[in-house]
Every structure is written in structure tokens, then in C-alpha cells.
Backbone as a ProteinNet text record, in pm:
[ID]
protein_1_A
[PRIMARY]
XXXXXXXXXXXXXXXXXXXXXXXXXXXXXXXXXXXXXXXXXXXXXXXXXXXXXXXXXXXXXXXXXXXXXXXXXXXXXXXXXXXXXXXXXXXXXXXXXXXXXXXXXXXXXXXXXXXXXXXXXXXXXXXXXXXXXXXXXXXXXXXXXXXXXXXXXXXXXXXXXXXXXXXXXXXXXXXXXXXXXXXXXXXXXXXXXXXXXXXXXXXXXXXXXXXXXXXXXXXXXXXXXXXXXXXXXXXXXXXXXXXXXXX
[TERTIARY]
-544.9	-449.6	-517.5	-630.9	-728.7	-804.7	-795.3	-933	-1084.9	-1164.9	-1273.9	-1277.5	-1238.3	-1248.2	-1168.6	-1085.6	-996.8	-1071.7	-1167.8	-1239.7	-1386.8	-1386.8	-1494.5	-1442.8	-1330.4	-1248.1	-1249.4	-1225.5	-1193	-1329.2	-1397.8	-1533.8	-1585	-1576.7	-1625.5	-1501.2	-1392.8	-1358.4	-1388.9	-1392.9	-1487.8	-1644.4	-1645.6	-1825.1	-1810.2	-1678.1	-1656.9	-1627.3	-1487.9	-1414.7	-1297.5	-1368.5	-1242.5	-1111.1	-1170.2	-1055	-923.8	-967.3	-825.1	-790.7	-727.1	-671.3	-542.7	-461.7	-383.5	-407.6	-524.4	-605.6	-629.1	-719.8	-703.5	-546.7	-502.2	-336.3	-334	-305.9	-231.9	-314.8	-479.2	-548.4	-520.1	-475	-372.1	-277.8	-200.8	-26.6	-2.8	-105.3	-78.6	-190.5	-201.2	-303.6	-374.3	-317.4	-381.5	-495.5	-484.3	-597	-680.3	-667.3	-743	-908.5	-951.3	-1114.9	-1154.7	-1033.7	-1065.2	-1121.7	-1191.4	-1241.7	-1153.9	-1186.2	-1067.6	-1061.7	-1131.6	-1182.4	-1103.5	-1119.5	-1026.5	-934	-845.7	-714.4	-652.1	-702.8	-657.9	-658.4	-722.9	-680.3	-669.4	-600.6	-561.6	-452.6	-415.7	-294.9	-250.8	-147.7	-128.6	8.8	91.9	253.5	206.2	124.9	75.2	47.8	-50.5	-65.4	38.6	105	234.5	289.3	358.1	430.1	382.4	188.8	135	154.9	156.5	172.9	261.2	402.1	483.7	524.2	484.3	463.2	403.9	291.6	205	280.5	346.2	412.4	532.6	602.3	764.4	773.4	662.6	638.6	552.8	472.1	393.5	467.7	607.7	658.1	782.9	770.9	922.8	1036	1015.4	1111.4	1066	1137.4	1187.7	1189.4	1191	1230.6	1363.2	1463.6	1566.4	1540.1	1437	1417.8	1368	1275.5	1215.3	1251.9	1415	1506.6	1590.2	1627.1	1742.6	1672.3	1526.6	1459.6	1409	1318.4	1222.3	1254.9	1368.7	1466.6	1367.3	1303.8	1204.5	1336.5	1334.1	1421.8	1392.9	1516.2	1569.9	1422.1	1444.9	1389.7	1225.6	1142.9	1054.2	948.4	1093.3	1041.4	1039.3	1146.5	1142.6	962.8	969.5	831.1	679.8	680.6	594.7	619.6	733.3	715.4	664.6	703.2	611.8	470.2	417.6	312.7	196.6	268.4	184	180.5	265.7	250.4	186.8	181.4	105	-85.6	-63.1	-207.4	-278	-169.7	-236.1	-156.2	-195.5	-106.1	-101.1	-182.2	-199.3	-73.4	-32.1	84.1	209.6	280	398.1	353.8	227.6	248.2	279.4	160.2	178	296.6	376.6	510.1	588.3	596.6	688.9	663.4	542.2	491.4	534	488.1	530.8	663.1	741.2	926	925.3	903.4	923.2	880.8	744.5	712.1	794.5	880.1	966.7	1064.1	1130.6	1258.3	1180.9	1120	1112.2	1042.3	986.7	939.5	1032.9	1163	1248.9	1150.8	1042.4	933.8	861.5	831.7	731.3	597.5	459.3	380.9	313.2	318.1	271.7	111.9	76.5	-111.9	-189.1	-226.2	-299.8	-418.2	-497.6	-612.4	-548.8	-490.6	-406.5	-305.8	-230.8	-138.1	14.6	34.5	148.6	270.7	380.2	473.6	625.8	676	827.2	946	1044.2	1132.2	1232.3	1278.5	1412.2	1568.3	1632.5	1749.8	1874.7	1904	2015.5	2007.6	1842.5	1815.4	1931.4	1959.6	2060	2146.8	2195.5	2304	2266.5	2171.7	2097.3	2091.8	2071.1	2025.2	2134.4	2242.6	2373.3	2387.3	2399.5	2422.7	2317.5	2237.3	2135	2159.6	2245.4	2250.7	2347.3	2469.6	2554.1	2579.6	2490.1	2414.2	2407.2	2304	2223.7	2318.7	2424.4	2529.3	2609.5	2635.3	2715.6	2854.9	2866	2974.8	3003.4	2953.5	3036.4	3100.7	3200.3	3259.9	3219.2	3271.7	3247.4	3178.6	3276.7	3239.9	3095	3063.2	2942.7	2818.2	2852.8	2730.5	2709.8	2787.2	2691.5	2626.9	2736.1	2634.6	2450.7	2488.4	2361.8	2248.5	2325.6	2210.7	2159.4	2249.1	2204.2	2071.9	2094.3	2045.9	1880.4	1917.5	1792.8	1683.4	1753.5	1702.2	1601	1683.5	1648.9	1534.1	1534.5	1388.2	1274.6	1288.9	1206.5	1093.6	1186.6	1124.5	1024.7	1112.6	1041.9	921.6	920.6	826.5	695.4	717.7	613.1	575.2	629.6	636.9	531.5	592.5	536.5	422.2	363.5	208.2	125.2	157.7	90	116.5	244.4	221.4	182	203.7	114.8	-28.1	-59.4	-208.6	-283.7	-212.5	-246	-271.4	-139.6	-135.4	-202.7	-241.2	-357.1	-522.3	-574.8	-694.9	-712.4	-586.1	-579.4	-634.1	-550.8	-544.7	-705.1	-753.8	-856.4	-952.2	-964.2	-1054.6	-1049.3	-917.6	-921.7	-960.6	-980.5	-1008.2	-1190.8	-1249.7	-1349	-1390.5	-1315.1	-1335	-1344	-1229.1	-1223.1	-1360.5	-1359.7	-1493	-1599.2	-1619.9	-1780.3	-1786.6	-1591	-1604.1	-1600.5	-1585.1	-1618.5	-1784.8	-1859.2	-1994.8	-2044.3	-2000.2	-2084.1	-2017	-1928.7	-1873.2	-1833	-1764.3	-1632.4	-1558.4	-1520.1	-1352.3	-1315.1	-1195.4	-1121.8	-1220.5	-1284.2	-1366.1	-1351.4	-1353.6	-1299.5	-1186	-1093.6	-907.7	-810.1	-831.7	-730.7	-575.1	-511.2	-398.6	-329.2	-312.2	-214.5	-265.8	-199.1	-195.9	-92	-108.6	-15.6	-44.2	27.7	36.2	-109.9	-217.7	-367.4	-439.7	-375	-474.8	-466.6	-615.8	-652.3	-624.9	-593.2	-576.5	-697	-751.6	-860.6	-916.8	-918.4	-920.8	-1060.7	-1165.9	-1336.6	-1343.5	-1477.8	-1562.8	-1590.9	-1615.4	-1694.8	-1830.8	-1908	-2039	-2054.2	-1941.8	-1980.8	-1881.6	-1835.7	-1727.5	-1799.6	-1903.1	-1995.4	-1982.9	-2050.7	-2082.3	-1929.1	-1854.5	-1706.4	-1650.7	-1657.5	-1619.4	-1703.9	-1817	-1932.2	-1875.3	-1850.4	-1791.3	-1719.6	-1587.8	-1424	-1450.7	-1526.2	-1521.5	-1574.2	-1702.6	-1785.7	-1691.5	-1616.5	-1478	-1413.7	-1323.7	-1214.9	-1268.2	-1366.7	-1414.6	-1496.3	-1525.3	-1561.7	-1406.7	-1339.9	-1226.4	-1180	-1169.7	-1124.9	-1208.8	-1337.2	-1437.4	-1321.9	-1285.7	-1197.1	-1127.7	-1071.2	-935.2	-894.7	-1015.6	-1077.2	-1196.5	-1259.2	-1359.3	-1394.9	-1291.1	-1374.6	-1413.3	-1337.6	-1320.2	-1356.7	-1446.5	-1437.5	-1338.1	-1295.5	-1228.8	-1277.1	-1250.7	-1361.9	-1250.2	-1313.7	-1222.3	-1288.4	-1197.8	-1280.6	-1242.6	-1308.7	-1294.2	-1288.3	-1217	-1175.7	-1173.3	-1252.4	-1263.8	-1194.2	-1105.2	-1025.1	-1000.5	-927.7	-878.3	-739	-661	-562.9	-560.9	-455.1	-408.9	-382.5	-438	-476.7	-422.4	-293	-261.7	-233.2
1345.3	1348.8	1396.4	1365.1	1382.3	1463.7	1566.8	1690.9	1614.6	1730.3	1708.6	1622.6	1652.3	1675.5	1481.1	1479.7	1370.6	1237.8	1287.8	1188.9	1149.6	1201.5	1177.7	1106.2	1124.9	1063.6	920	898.1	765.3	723.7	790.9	691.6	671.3	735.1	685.4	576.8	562	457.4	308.2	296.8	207.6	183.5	268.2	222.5	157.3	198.9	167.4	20.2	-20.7	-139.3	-125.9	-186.6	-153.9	-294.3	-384	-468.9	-457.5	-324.9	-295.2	-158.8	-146.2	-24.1	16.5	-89.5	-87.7	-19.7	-47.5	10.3	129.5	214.5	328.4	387.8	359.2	443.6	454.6	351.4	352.1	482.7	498.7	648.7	743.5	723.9	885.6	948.9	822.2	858.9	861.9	830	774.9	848.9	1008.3	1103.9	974.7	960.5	872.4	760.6	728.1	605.7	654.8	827	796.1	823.9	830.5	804.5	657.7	566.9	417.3	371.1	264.1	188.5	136.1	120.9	-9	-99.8	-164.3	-322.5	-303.2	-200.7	-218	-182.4	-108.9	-75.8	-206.9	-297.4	-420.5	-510.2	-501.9	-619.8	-554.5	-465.4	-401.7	-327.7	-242.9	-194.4	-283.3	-365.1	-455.3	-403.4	-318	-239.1	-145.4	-75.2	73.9	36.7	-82.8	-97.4	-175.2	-276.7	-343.5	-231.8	-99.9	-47.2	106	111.7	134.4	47	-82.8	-133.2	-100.9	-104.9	-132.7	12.8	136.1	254.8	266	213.8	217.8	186.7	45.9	-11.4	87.9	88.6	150.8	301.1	381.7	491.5	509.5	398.8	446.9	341.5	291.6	276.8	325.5	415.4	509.7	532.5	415.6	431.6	568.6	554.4	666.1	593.2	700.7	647.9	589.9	594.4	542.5	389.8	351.1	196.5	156.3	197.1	152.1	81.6	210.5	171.6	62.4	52.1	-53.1	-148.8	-176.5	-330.9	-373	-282.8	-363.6	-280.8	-234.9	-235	-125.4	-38.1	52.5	136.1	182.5	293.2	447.4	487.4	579.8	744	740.2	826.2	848.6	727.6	655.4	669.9	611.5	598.9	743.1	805.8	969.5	1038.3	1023.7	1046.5	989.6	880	773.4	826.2	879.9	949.1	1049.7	1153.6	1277.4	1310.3	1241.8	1217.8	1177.5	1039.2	975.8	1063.7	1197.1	1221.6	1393.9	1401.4	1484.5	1458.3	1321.1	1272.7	1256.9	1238.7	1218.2	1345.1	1478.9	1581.4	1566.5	1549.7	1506.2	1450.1	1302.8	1217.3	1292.9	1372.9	1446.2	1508.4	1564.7	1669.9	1556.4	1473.5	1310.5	1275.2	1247.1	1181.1	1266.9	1384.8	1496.7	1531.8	1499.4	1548.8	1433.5	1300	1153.7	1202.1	1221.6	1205.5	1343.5	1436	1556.3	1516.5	1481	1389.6	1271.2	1230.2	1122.4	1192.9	1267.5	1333.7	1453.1	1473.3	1564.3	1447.1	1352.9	1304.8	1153.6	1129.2	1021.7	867	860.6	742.3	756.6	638.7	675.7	597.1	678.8	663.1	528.3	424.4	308.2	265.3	324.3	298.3	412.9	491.2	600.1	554.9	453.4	436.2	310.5	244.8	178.4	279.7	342.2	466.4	399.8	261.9	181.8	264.8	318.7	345.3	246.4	274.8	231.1	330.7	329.7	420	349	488.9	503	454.1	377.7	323.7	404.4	450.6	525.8	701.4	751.9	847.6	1003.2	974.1	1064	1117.8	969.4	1000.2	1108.8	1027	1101.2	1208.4	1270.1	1398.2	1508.7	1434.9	1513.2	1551.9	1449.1	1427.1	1563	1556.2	1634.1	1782	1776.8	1976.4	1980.8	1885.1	1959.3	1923.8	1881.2	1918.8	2063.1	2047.5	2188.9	2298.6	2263.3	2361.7	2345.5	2258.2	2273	2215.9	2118.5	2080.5	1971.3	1875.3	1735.7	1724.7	1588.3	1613.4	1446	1438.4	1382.5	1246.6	1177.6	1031.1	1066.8	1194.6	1179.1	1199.8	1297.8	1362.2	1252.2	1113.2	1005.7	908.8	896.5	834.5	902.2	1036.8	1075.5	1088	1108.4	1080.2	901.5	808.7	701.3	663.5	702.2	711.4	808.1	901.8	997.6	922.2	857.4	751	680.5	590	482.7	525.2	590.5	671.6	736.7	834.4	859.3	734.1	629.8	514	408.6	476.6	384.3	428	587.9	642	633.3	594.9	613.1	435.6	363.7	230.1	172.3	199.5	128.2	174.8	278.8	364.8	228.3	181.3	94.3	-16.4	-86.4	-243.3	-244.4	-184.5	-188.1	-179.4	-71.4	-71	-192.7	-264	-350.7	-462.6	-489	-618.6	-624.9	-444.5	-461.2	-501.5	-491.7	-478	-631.8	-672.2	-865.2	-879.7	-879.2	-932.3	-903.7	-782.8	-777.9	-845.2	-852.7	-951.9	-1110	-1118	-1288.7	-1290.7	-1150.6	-1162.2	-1199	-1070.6	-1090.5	-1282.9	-1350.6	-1450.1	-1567.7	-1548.3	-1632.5	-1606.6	-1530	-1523.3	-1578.5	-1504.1	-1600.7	-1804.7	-1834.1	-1976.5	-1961.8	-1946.4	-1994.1	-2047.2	-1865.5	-1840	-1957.8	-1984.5	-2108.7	-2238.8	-2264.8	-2424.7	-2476.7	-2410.6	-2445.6	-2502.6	-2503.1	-2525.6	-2654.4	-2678.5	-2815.2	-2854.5	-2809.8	-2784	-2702.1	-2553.7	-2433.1	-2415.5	-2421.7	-2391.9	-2294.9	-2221.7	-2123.9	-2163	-2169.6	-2256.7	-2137.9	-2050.2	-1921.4	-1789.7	-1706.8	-1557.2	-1528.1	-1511.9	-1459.4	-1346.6	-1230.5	-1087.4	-1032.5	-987.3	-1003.2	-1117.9	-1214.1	-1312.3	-1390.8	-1464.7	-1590.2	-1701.9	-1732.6	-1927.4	-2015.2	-2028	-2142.6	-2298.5	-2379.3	-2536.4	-2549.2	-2626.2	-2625.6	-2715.3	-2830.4	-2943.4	-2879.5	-2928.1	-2825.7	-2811.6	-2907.8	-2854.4	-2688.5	-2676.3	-2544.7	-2428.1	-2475	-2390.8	-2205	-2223.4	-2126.3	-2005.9	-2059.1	-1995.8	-1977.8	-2008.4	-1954.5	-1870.2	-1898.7	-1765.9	-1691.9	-1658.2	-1526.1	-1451.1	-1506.8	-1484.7	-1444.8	-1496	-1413.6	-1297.2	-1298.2	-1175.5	-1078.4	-1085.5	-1015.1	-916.5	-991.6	-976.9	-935.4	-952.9	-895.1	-703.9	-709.8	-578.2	-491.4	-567.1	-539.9	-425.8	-495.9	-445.6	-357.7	-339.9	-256.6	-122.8	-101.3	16.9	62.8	18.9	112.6	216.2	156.6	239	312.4	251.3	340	326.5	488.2	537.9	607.8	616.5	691.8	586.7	472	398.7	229	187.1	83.1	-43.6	-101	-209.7	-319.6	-411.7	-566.6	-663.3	-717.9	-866.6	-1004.6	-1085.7	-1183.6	-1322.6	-1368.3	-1515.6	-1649.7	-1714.7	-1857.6	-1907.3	-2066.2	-2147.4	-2267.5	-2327.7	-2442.3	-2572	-2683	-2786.5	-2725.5	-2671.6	-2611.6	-2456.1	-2399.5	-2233	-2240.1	-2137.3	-2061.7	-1941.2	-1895.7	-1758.8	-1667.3
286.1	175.7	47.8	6.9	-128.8	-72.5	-183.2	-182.9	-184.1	-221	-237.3	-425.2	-476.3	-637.9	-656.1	-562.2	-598.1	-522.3	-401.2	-340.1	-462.9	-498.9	-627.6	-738.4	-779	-861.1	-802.5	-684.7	-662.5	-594.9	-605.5	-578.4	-684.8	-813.2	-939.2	-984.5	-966.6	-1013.3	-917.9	-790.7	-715.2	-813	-813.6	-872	-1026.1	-1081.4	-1250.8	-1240.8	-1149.1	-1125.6	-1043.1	-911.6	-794.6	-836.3	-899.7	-867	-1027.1	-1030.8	-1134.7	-1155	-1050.4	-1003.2	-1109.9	-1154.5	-1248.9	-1407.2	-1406.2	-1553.2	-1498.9	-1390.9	-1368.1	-1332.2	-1308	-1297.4	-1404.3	-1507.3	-1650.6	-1725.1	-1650.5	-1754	-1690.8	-1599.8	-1533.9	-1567.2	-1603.1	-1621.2	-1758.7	-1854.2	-2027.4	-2078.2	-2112.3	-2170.1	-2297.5	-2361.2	-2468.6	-2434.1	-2324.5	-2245.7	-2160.6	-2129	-2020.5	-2077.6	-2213.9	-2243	-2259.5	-2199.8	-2264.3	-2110.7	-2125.2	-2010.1	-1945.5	-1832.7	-1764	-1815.2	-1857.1	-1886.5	-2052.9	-2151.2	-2239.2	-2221.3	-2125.5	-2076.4	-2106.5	-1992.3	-1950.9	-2009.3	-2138.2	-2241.1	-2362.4	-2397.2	-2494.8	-2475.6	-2336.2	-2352.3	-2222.1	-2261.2	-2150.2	-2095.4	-2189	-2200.6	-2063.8	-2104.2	-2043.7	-1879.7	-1887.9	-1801.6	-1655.1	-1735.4	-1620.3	-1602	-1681.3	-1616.3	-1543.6	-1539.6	-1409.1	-1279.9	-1318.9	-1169.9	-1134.9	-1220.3	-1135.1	-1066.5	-1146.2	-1079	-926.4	-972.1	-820.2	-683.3	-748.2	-599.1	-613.4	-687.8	-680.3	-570	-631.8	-579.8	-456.7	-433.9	-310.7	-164.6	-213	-112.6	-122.4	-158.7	-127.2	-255.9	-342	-457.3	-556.3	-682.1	-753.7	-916.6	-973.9	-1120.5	-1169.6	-1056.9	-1063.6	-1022.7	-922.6	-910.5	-980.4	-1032.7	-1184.3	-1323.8	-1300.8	-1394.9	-1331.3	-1201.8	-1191.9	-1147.8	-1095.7	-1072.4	-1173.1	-1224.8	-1356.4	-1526.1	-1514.7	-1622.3	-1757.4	-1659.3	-1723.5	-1787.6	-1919.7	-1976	-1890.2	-1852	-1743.8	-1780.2	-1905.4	-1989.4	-1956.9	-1945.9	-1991.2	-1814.8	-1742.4	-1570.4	-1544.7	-1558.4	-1529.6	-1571	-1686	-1768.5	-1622.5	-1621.9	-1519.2	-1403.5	-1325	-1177.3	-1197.7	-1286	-1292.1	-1337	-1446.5	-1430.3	-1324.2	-1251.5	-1157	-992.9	-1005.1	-870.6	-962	-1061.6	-1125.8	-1128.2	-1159.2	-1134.9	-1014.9	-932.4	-759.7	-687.5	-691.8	-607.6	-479.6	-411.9	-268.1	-237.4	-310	-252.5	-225.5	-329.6	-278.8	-147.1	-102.2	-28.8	134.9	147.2	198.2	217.9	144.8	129.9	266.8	175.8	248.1	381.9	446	555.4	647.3	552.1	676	706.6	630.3	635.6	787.3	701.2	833.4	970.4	960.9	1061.6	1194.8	1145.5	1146.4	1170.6	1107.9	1144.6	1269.5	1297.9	1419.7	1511.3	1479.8	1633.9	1677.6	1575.4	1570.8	1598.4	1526.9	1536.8	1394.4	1361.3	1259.3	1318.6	1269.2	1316.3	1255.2	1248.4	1161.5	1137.3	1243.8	1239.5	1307.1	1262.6	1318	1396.2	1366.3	1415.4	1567.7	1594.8	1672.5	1772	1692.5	1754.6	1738	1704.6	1703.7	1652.4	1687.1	1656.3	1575.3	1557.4	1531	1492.7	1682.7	1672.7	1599.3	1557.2	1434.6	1527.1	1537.3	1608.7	1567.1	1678.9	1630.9	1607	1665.6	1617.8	1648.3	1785.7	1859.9	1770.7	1710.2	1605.5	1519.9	1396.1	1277.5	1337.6	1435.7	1442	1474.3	1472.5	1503.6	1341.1	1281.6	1114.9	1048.4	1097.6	1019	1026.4	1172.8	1203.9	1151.3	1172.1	1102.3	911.2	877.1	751.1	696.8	761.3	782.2	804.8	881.5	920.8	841.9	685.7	603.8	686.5	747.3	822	797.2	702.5	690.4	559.7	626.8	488.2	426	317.5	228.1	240.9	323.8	369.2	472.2	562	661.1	535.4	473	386	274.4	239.5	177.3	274.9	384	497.7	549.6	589.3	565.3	482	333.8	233.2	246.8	236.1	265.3	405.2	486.7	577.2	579.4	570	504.3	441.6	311.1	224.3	286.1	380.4	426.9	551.3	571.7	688.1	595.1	497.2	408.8	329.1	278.7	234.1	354.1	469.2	566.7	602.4	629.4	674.5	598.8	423.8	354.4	370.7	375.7	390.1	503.9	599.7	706.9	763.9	732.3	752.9	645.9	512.5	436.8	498.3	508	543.6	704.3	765.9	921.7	908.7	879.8	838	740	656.3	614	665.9	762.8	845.2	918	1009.6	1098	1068.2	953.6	875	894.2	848.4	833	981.4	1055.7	1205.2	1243.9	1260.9	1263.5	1271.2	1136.7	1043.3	1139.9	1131.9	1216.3	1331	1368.5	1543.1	1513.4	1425.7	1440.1	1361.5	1277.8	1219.8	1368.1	1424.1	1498.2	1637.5	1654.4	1782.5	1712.9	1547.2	1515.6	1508.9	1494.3	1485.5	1604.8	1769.4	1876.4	1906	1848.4	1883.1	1816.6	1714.2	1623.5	1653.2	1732.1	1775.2	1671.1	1585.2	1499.5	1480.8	1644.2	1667.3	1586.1	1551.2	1473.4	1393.2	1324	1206.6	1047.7	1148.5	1048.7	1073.5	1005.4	1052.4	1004.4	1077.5	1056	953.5	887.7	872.8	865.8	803.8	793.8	736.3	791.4	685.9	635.2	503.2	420.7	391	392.4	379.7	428	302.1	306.8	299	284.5	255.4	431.8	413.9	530.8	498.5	468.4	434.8	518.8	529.1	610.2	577.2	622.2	586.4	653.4	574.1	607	527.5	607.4	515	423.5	285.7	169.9	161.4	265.6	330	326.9	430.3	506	405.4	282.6	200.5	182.5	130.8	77.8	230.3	324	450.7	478.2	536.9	543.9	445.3	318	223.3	274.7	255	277.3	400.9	575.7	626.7	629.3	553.1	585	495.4	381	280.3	420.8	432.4	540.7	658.6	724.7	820.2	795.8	696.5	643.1	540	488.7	471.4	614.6	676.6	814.8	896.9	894.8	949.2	837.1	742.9	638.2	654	701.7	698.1	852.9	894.2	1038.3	950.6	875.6	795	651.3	607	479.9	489.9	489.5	505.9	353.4	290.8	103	38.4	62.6	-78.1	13.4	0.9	64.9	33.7	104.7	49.4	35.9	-91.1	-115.1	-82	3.4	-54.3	-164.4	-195.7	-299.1	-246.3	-175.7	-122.7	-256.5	-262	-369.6	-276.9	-291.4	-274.5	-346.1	-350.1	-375.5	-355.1	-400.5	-318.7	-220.3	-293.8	-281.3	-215.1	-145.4	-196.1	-335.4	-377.9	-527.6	-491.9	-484	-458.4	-599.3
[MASK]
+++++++++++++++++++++++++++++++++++++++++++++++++++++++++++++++++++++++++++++++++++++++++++++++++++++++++++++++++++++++++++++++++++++++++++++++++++++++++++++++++++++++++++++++++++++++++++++++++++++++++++++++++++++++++++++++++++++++++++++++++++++++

């Protein structure tokens, strides 16, 4: 997806401060910030920066400057401004975007994990694909051609969608596979406790003896499994230690 020029870009911002990705968007998309540091991004332009985040997510799962405006009540004007920029700053992604969707509409599956191969077919595709020729053939009328745009919609968003949260979920799983064999190898069991995963995160229950060595671990694991699937940019995780979940 990233050139040569853009893989440098994002390995110098890894090396600057990977855990505020939000402050680098905001010097992409906002000419005025981008000679400022991250670290003063983030506590100085705090405007600039929420409505990088909320760019980041809106757009890299399928939304538009129109969701922008009707979820997080960004002025119509303002979000318009923030989509074009941010896919100005990252060119690669349009081309990405457009390729998953085509993708999807010719193989009626979207591909959800490249490194796995996991699919998820589109229900109903037979149909859509009647819809689409006679599209194409200028043949529907009014009531098919919003059904299809609806529909269209709803596969486009998916296609860019579910390549991230699959791949994400898989990185997790991973991680617990390799977590859980080292608590066998080390006689763990009903000791170290698994209790849940939430999205990326592990949840785990441990004496506070052994707190230190179990964080070091799951961090260890969980970036362990992350080198499968990003190979430019490594991914960190940051283990907390608590009485509680601290989410």
C-alpha cells in the first residue's frame, strides 16, 4: 500500500512516538502543525488533534465526511476539508480502498486475513450481481438504484473494515496461543488466568509475586504475533498492571 518515501515516513514517526499516532495525523491533515512535535501537538492543540482521531477511525473504516458530520457533529465544511486532506496525506489509501472493494465485487468474498487466507462471503451475492449489470446497463429504476447504492455502501465499508478488525482479532488470538503454551511449559495452570479478551486487550488474573514476569510476557507475545502482520512498523504493546481492569 505505502511507497518507498511513505515507509520512511512512518518509520520515523515509530522512532519519534509510536503511541500517538493521533498527533501525527493531526501534522498531516493541519499544514500549520506539521513543524510541531507530537508531544506539543498533544497538549497544545488538543481541537486539531480529537478531530484527527476521529478522522483516522471514520475513514479507515469505510466512513466519509458525511459521518463525521452526522456522528461526531464535525461542521459539514470543516469534515469535507479533513477527508481530503487525510487521503491527500496518505495517497496509497484511496488507491487500497478502491482495490479491496473491486476485489470483493469480482470475487463475491472479502478477503479478511491475508496471512491466515480467512474469507467472509457476501450473502446474497447472486443477487448484487444482477443489480450491478443492470446498473451498468443503465436499467433500474428508482426504488432498485437506491437499493443498490445502499448495498454497494454496505460491501465497500465492509471490505475496508474487516481486512482491520480480523487481522486485529487474529494478532490477539495469537498472542494467547503463544501466552497460553508458555503458562503450560511453566506449570501455571489456575495460577495465571486467562479471564477475557477484549477487542486488543488480554485481561489476565496473577499473584502479584509473579505480576512483573506476566506483564513482560504478554507484552513479549502479543508483539510477537504482531511481527506476522506488520512487518514496517512494529507494533508495541503496553502491559498495566492493576488491582482492577484499567481500560
Amino acid at each position: 500500500m505505502a511507497n518507498k518515501s511513505q515507509d520512511k515516513d512512518l518509520i520515523y514517526f515509530y522512532e519519534q512516538d509510536l503511541g500517538d499516532m493521533h498527533s501525527y495525523i493531526a501534522s498531516k491533515i493541519f499544514p500549520e502543525l506539521n513543524h510541531l512535535s507530537l508531544k506539543r501537538i498533544k497538549t497544545h492543540h488538543k481541537e486539531e488533534r480529537q478531530i484527527a482521531k476521529v478522522s483516522g477511525f471514520t475513514l479507515n473504516y469505510g466512513g466519509t465526511a458525511y459521518t463525521m458530520n452526522a456522528r461526531q457533529g464535525i461542521p459539514m465544511e470543516k469534515a469535507e476539508y479533513v477527508e481530503k486532506a487525510y487521503f491527500e496525506a496518505f495517497p496509497g489509501l484511496k488507491n487500497y480502498y478502491d482495490r479491496c472493494e473491486l476485489e470483493t465485487l469480482k470475487n463475491g468474498y472479502i478477503t479478511v486475513d491475508n496471512v491466515l487466507g480467512s474469507k467472509f462471503y457476501i450473502a446474497g451475492f447472486d443477487k448484487f450481481s444482477e443489480l450491478h449489470d443492470k446498473f451498468k446497463a443503465k436499467k433500474l429504476n428508482k426504488e432498485e438504484r437506491s437499493y443498490y447504492y445502499r448495498w454497494k455502501g454496505t460491501i465497500r465499508r465492509n471490505s475496508l473494515n474487516y481486512p482491520i478488525q480480523g487481522s486485529s482479532a487474529n494478532i490477539t488470538k495469537i498472542a494467547v496461543i503463544y501466552l497460553y503454551d508458555w503458562i503450560l511449559e511453566h506449570n501455571y495452570q489456575n495460577i495465571v488466568k486467562l479471564v477475557n479478551i477484549i477487542h486488543d486487550e488480554i485481561l489476565i488474573e496473577c499473584p502479584e509475586n509473579i505480576s512483573q514476569i506476566i506483564a513482560s510476557k504478554v507484552k513479549e507475545f502479543m508483539e510477537k504475533a504482531g511481527q506476522i502482520y506488520c512487518k514496517t512498523v512494529p507494533l508495541k504493546a503496553e502491559p498495566e498492571i492493576s488491582k482492577f481492569w484499567n481500560h
